[in-house]
C-alpha positions as CSV (number, residue, x, y, z in Angstrom):
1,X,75.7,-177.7,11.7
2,X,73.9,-175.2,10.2
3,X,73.1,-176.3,6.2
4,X,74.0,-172.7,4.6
5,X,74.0,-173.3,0.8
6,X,76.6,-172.3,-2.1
7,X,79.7,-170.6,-1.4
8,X,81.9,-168.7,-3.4
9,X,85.1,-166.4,-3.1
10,X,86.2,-168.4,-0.3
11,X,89.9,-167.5,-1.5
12,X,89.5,-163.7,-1.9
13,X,87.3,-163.4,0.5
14,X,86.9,-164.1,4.7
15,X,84.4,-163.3,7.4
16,X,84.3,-162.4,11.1
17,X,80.9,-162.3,12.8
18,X,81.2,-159.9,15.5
19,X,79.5,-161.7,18.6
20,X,81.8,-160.6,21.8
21,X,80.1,-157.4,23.0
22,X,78.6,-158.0,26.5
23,X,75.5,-156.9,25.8
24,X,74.8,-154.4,28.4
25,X,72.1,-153.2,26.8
26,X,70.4,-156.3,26.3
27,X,70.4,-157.2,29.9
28,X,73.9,-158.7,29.7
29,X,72.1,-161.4,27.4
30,X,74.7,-162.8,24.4
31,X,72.9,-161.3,22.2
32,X,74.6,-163.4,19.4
33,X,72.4,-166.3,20.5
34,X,68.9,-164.4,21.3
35,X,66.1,-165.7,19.2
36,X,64.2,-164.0,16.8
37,X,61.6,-165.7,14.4
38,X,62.8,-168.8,15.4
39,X,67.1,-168.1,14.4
40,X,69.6,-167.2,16.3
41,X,70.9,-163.8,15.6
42,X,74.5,-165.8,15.2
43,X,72.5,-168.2,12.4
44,X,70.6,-165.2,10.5
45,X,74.6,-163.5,10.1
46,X,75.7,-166.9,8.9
47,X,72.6,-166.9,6.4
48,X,73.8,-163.4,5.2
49,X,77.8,-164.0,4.6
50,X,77.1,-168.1,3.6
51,X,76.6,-167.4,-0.2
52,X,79.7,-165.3,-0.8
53,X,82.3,-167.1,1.3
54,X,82.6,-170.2,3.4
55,X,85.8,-168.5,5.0
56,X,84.1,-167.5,8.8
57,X,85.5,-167.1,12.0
58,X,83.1,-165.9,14.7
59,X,84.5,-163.3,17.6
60,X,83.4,-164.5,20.7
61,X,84.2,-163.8,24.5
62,X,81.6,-166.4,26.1
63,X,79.8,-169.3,25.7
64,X,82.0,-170.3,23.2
65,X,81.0,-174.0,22.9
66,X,77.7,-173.0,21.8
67,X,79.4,-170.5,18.7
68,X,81.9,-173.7,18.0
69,X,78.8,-176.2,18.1
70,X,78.2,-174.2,14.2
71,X,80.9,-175.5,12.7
72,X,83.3,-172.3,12.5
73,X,86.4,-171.4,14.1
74,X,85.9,-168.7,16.8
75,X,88.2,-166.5,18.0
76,X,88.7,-164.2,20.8
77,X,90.0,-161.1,21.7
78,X,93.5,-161.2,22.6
79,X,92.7,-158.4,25.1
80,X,90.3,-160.2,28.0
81,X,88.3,-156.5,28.7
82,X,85.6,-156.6,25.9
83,X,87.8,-154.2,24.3
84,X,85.2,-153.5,21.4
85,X,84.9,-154.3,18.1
86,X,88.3,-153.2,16.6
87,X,89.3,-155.8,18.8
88,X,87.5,-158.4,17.1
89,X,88.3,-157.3,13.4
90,X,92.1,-157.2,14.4
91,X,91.8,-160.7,15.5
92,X,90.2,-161.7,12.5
93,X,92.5,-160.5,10.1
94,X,95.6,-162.2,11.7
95,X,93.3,-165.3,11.2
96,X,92.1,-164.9,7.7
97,X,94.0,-165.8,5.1
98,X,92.5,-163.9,2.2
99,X,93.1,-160.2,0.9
100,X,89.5,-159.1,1.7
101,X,87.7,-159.4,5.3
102,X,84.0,-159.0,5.5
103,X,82.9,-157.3,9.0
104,X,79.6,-157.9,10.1
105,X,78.0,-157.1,13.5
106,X,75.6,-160.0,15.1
107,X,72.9,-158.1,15.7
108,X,71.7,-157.0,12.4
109,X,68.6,-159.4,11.6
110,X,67.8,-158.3,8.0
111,X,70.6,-156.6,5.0
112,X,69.5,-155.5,1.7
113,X,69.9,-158.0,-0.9
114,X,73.4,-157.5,-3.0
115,X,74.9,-155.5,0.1
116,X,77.6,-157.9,0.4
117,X,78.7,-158.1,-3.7
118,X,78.2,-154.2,-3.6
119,X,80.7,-153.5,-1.0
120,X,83.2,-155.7,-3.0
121,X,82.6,-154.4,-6.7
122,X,82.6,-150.7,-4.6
123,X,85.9,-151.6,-3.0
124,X,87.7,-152.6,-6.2
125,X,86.3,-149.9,-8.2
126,X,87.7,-147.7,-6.2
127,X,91.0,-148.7,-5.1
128,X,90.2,-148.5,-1.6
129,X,91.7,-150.0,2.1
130,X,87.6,-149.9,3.5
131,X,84.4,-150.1,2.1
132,X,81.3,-149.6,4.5
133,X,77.6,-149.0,4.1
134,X,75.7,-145.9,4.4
135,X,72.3,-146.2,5.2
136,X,69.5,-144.0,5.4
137,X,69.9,-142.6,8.7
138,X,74.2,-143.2,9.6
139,X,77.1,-144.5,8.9
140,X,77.4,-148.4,9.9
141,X,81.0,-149.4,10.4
142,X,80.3,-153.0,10.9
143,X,79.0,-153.8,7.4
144,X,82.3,-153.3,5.8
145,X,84.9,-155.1,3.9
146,X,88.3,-154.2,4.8
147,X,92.0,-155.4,3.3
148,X,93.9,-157.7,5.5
149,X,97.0,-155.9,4.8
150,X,95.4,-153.1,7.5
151,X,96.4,-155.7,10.1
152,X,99.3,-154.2,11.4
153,X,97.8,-150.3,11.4
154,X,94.9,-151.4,13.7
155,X,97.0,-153.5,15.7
156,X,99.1,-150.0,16.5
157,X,96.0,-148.1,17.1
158,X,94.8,-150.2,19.5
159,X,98.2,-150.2,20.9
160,X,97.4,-146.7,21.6
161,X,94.7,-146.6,23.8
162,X,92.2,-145.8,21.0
163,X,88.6,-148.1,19.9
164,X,86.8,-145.8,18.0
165,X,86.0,-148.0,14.7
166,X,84.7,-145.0,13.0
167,X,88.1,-142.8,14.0
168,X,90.0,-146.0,12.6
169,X,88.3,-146.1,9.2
170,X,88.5,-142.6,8.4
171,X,92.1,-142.6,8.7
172,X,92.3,-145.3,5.7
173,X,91.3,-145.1,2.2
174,X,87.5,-145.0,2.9
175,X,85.0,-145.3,0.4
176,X,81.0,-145.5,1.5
177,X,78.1,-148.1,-0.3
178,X,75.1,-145.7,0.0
179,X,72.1,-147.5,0.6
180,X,69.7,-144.7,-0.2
181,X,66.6,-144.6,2.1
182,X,67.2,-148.4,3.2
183,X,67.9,-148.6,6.5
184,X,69.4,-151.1,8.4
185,X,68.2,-151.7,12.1
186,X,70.8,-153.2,15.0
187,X,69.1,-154.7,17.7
188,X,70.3,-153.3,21.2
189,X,67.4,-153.7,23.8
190,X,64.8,-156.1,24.7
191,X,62.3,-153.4,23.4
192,X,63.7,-153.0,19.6
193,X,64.1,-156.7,20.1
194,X,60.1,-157.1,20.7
195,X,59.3,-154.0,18.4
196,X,61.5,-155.7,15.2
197,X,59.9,-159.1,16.0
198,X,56.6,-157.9,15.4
């Protein structure tokens, strides 16, 4: 198990590491598990969210031994089609039991320091259901923190046919962390994957 330091607002505060895409993109590879400087992408997520809470679940849809050999509880989609990442957040927060859930995506190899106590003060301070980040080029949905008490609103959308998380969020009380001219990179291909490794 992965030695991941202090952590704090473990009550207030959950996690859900958003690992079960299939990875088309990346050559159907699990991209949760693809090295990069020597990490997993599923360790470098864990590195981000450790500090703040110790409350993680993982969302996975394969090689699940390999997510539960770190030491958190992973869950799965209760839909078996990949269903996207609403899925994976809905599943989460009927797991979770805290009033906050932090949403991260895998594949996002470096966040800007105090993204993750940002998004909570911003939340607060503004009474709202969802906080996400803003970066310098686009919106990006999965670095959020969301209320648990959403649960039942996106089970019904989903319900409905719909997956859009953006379509989702906007129909909440949204508020948005801008990041300025930071930008955050996903990693999608084995080119970006090569090009951010450099």
């Amino acid at each position: 198990m992965l030695n991941l330091g202090p952590k704090r607002n473990s009550k207030r505060l959950g996690a859900v590491i958003l690992a079960g895409g299939r990875g088309t993109r990346m050559n159907g590879n699990d991209k949760g598990l693809i090295q990069m400087n020597g990490k997993t992408f599923i360790e470098t997520a864990l590195e981000h969210i450790s500090p703040y809470t110790s409350n993680i679940v993982i969302s996975a849809n394969r090689n699940l031994e390999q997510y539960q050999n770190l030491g958190y509880p992973v869950i799965v989609d209760d839909s078996p089609d990949f269903s996207g990442p609403l899925a994976g957040i809905a599943r989460a927060m009927t797991v979770i039991n805290t009033e906050l859930l932090l949403i991260i995506a895998v594949d996002i190899p470096r966040l800007p320091a105090n993204t993750i106590p940002d998004l909570m003060a911003l939340i607060d301070q503004q009474d709202a259901d969802i906080c996400c980040v803003q970066d310098g080029k686009r919106l990006q949905p999965l670095i959020s923190i969301a209320h648990t008490r959403l649960a039942t609103d996106l089970e019904h959308y989903l319900q409905t046919g719909h997956r859009k998380v953006t379509q989702w969020f906007c129909q909440q009380k949204l508020t948005i962390l801008e990041l300025g001219s930071d930008t955050i990179e996903n990693i999608n291909t084995p080119k970006e994957l090569e090009q951010f490794s450099k």
